[in-house]
MDTraj code that builds the backbone (N, CA, C; nanometers):
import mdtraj as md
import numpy as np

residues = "UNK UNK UNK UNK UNK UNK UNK UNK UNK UNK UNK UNK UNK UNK UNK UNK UNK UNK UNK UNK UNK UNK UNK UNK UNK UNK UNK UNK UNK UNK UNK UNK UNK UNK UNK UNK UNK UNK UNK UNK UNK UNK UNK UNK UNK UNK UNK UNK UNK UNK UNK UNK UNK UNK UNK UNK UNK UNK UNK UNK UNK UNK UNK UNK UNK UNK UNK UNK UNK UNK UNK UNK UNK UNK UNK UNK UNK UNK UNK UNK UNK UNK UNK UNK UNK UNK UNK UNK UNK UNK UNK UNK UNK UNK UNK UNK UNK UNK UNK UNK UNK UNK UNK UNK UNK UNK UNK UNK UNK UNK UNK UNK UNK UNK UNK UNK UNK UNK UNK UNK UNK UNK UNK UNK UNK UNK UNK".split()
xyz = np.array([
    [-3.7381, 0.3147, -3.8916],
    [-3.6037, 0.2975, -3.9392],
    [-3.5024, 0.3592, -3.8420],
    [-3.5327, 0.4601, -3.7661],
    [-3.4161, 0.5594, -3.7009],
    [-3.4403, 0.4682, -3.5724],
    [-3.5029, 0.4320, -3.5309],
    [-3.5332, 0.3225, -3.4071],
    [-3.4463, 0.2026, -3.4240],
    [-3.4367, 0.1826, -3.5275],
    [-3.3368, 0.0426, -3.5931],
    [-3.2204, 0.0659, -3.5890],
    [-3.2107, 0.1755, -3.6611],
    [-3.0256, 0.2431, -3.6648],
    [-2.9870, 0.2544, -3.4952],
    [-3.0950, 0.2920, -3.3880],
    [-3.0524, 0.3334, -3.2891],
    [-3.0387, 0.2274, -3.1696],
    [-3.1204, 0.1210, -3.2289],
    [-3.1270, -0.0020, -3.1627],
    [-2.9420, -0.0990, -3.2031],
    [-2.9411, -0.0791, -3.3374],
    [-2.8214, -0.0707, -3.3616],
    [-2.6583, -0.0431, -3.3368],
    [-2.7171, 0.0793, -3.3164],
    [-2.5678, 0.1780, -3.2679],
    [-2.5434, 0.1262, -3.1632],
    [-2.6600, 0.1272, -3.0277],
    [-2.6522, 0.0501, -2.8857],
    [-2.6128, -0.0603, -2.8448],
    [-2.6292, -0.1628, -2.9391],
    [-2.6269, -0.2913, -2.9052],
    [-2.3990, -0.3009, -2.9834],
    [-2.4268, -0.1979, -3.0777],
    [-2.2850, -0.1732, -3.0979],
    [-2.1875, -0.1266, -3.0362],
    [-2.2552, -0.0515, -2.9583],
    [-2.1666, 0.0364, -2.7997],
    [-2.1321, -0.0480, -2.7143],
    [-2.2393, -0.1716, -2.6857],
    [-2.2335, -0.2680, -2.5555],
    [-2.1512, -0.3666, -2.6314],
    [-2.1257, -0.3647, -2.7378],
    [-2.0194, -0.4902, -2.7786],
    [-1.8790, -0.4720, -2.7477],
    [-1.8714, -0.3425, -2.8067],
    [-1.7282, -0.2609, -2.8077],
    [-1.7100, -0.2876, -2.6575],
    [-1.7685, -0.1792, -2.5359],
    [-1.7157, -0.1920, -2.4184],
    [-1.7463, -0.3261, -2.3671],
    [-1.7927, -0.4097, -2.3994],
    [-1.7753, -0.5851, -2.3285],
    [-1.6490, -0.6509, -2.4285],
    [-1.6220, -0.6007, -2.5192],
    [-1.4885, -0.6936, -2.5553],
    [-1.3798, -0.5844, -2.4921],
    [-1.3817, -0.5004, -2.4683],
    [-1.2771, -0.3746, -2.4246],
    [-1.2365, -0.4342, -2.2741],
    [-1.3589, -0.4724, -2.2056],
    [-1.3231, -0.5394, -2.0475],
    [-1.2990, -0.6267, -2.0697],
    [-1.3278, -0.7651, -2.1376],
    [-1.2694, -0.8954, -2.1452],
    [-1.1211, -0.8889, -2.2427],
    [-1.0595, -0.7706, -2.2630],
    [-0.9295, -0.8229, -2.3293],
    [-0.8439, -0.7151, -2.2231],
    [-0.8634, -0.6558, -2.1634],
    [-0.7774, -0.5794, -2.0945],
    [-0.6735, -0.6670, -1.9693],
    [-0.7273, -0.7404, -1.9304],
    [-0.6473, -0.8826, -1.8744],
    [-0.6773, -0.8118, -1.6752],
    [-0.5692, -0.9349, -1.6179],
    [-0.5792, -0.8957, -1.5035],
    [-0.4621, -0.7795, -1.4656],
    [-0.4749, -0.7325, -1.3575],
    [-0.4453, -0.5938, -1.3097],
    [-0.2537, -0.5852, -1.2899],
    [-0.1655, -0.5504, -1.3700],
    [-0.0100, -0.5618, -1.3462],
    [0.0472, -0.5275, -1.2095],
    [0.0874, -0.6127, -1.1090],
    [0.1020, -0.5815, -1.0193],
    [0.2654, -0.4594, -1.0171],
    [0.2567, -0.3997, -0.9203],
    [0.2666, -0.3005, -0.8422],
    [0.4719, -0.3268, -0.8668],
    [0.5143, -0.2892, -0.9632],
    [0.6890, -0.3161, -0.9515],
    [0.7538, -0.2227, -0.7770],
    [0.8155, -0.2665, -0.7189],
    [0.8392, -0.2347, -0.6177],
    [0.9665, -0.2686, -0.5754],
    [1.0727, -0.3018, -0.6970],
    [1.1943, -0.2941, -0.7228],
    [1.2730, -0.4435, -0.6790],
    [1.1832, -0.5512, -0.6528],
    [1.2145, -0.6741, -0.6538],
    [1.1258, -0.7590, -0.5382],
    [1.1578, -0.8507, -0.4699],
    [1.0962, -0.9253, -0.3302],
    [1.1025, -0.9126, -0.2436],
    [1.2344, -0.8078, -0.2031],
    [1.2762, -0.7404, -0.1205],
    [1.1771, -0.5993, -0.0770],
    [1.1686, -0.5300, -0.1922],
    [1.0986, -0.4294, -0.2277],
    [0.9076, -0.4241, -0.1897],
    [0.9012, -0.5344, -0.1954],
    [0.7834, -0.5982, -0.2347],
    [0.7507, -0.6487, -0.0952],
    [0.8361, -0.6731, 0.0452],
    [0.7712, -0.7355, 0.1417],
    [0.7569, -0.5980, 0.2250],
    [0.8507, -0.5192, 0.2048],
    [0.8571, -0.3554, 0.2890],
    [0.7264, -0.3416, 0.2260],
    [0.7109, -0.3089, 0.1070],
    [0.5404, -0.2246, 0.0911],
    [0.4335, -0.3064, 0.1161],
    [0.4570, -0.4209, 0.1618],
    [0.3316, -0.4814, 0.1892],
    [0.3341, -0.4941, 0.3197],
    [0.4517, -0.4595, 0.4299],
    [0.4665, -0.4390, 0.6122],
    [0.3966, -0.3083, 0.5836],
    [0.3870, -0.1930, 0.5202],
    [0.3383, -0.0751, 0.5144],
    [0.2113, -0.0797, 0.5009],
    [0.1585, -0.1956, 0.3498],
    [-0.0271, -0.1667, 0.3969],
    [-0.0792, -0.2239, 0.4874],
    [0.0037, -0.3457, 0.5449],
    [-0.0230, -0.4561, 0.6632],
    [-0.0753, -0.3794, 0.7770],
    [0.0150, -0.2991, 0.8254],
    [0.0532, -0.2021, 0.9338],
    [-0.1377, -0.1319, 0.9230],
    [-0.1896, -0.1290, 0.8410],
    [-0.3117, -0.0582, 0.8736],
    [-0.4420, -0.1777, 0.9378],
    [-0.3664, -0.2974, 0.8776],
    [-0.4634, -0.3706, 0.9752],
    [-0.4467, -0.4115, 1.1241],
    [-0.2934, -0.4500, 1.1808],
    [-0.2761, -0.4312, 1.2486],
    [-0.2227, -0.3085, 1.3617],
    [-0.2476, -0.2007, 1.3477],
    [-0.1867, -0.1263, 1.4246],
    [-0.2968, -0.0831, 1.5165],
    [-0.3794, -0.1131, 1.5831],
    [-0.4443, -0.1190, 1.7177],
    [-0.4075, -0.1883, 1.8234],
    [-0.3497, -0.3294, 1.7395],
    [-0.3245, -0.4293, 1.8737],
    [-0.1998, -0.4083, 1.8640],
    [-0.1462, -0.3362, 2.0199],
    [-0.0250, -0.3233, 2.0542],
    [0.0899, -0.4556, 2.0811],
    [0.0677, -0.5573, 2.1125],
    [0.0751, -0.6761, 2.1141],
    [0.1757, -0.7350, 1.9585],
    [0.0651, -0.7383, 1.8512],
    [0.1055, -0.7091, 1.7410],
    [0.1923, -0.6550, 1.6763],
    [0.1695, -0.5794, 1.6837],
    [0.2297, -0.4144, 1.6743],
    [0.3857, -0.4115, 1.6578],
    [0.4080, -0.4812, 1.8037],
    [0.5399, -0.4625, 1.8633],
    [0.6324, -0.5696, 1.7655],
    [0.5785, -0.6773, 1.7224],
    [0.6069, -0.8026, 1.6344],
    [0.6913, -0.7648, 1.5183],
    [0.6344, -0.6363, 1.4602],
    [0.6189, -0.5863, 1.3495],
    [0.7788, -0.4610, 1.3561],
    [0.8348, -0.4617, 1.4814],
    [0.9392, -0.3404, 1.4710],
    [1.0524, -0.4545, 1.5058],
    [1.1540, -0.3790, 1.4395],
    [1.2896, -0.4146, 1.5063],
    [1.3511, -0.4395, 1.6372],
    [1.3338, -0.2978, 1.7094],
    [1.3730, -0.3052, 1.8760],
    [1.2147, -0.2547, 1.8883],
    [1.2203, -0.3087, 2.0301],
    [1.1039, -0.2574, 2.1145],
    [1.0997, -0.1605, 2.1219],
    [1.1847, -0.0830, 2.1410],
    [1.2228, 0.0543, 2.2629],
    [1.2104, 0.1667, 2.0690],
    [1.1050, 0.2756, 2.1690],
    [1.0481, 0.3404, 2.0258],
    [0.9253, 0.2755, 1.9789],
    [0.8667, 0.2014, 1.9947],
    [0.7679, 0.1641, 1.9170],
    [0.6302, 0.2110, 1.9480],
    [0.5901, 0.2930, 1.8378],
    [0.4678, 0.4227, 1.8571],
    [0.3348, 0.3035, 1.9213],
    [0.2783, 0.4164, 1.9802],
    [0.1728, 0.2753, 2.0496],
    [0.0514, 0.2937, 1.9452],
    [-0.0875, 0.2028, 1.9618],
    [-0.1364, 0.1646, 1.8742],
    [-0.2254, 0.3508, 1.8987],
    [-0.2637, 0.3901, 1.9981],
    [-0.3572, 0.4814, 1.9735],
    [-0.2674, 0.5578, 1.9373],
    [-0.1498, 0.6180, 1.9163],
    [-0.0509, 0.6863, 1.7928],
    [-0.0741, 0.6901, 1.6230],
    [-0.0515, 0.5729, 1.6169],
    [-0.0896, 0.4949, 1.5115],
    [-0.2251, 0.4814, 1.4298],
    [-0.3200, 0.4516, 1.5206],
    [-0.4366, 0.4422, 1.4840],
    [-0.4783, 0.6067, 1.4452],
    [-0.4903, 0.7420, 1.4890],
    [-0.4665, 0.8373, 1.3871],
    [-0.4395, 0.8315, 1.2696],
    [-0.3949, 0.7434, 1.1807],
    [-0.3191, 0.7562, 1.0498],
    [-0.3802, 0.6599, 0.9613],
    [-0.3516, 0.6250, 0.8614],
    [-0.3758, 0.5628, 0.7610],
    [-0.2794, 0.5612, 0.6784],
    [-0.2087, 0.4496, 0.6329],
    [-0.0119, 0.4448, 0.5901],
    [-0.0423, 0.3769, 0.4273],
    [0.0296, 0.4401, 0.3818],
    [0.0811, 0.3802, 0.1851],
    [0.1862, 0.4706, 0.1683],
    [0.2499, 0.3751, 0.0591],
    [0.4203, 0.3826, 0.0452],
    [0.4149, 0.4435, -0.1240],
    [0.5127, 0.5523, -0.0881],
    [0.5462, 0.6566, -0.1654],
    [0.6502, 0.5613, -0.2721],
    [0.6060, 0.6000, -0.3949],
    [0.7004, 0.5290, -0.4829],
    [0.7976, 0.3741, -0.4553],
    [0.8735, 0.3709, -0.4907],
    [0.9727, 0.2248, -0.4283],
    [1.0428, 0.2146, -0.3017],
    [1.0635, 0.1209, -0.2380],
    [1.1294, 0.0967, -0.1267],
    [1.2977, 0.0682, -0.1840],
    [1.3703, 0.1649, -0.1200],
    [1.5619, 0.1960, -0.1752],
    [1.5781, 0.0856, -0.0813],
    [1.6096, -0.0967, -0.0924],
    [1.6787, -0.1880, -0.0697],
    [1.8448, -0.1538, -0.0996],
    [1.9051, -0.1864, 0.0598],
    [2.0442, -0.2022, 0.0697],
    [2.0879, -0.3294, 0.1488],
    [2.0820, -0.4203, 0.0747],
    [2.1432, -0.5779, 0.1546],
    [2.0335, -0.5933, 0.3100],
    [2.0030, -0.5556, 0.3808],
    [1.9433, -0.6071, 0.5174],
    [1.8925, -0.4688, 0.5808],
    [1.9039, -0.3657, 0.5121],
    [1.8193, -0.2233, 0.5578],
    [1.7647, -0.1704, 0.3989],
    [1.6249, -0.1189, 0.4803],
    [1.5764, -0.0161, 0.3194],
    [1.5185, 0.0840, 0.3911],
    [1.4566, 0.1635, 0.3331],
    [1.4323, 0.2825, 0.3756],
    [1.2938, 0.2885, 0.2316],
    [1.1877, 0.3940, 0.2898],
    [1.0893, 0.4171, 0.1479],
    [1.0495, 0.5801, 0.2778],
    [0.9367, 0.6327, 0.1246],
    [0.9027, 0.7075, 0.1996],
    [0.7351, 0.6483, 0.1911],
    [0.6721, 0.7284, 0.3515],
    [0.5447, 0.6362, 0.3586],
    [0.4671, 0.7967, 0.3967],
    [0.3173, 0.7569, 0.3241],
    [0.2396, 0.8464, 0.3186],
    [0.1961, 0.8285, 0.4804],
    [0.1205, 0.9364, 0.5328],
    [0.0519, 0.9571, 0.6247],
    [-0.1124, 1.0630, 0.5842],
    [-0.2151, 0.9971, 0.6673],
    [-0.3234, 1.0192, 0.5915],
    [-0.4266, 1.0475, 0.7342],
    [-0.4930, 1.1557, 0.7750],
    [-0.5699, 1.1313, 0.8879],
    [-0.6895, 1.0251, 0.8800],
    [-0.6891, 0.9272, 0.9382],
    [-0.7634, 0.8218, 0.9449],
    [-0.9450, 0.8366, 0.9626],
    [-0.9455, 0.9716, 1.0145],
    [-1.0637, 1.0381, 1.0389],
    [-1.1402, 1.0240, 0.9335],
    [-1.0601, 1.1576, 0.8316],
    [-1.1031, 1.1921, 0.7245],
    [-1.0382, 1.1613, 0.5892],
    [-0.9293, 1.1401, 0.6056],
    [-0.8863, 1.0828, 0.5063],
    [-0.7768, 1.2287, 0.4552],
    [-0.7780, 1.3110, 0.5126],
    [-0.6762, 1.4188, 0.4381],
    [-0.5688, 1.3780, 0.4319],
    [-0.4413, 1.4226, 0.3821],
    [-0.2912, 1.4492, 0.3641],
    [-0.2159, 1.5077, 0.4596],
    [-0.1830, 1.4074, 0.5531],
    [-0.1044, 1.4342, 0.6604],
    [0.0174, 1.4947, 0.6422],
    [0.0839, 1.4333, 0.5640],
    [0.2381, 1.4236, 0.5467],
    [0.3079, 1.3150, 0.4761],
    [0.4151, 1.3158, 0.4621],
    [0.5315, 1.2531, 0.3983],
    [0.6375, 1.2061, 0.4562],
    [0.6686, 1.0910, 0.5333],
    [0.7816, 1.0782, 0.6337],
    [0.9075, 0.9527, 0.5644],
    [0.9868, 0.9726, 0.6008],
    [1.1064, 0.8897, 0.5300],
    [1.0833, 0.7743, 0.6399],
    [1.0883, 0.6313, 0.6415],
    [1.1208, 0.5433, 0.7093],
    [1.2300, 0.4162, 0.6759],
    [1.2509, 0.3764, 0.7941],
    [1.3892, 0.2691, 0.7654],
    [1.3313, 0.1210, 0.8384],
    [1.3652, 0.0368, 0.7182],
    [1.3163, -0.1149, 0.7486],
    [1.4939, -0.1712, 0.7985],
    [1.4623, -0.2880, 0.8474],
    [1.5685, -0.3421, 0.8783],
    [1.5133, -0.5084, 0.8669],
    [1.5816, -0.6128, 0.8401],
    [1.5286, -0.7270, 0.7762],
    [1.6274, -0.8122, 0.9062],
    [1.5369, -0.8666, 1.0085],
    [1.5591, -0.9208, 1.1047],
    [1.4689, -1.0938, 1.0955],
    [1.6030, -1.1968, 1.1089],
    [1.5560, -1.3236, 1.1189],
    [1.5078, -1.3846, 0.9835],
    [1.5185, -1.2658, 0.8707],
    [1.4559, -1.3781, 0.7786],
    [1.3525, -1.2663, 0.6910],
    [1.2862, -1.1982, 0.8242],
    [1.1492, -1.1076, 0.8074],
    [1.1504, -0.9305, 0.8159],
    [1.1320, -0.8685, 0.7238],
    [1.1323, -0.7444, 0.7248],
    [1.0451, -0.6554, 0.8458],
    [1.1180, -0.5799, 0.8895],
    [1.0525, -0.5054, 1.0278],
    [1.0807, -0.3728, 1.0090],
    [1.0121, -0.2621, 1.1137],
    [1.0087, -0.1190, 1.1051],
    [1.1191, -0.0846, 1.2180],
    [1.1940, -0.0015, 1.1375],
    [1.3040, 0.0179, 1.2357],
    [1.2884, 0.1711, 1.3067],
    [1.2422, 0.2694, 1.1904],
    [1.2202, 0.3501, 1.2495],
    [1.0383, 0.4604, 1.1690],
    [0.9941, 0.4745, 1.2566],
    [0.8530, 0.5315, 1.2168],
    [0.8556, 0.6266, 1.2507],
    [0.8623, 0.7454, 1.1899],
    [0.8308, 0.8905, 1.2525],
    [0.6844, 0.9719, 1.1751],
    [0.6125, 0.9868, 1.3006],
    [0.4818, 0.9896, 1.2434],
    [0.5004, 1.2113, 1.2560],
])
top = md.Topology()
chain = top.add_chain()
for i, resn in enumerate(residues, 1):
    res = top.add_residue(resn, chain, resSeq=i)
    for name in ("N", "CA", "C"):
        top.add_atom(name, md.element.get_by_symbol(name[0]), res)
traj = md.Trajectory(xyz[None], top)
């Protein structure tokens, strides 16, 4: 009988957590204060796939002149601190810095986008 109750209880546990995952839905994306908001934090996680190829790289900034080179860069590992502050054709966020090594807590740096041609770019990166 206690084998029954317990066969029971189990098969009652696995119901609960399989309807608990099938109603929880898909994942709410990320508010980031509009589309504007939303293309800066995604140049920020972008930036970790491309930032080796200098080439690239350069695509990705406003002016040339300043633009950290890739073995700079490649040290780090970048995600964006709360929302990106959109002002008409400049924003600014703050972006994590992370040693790429190990993964520790580099720092906290303020950066400024500037929205050139259409397409959001890094205007200024201070690592």
């Amino acid at each position: 009988m206690q084998r029954l109750v317990g066969l029971l209880c189990a098969f009652g546990l696995i119901l609960c957590l399989v309807s608990l995952g099938c109603t929880s839905g898909p994942a709410k994306p990320l508010d980031m204060g509009g589309e504007d908001g939303k293309f800066v934090a995604e140049l920020i996680e972008d930036l970790n796939d491309f930032k080796a190829d200098d080439t690239n790289l350069a695509s990705h900034f406003a002016s040339t002149s300043g633009v950290p080179t890739s073995s700079e860069l490649s040290r780090f590992d970048f995600s964006i601190v709360g929302k990106p502050s959109v002002n008409g054709d400049s924003a600014t966020c703050k972006v994590r810095l992370d040693n790429a090594a190990d993964g520790t807590l580099v720092g906290e740096k303020d950066w400024s986008f500037k929205k050139v041609g259409g397409s959001w770019k890094i205007e200024n990166a201070p690592l």
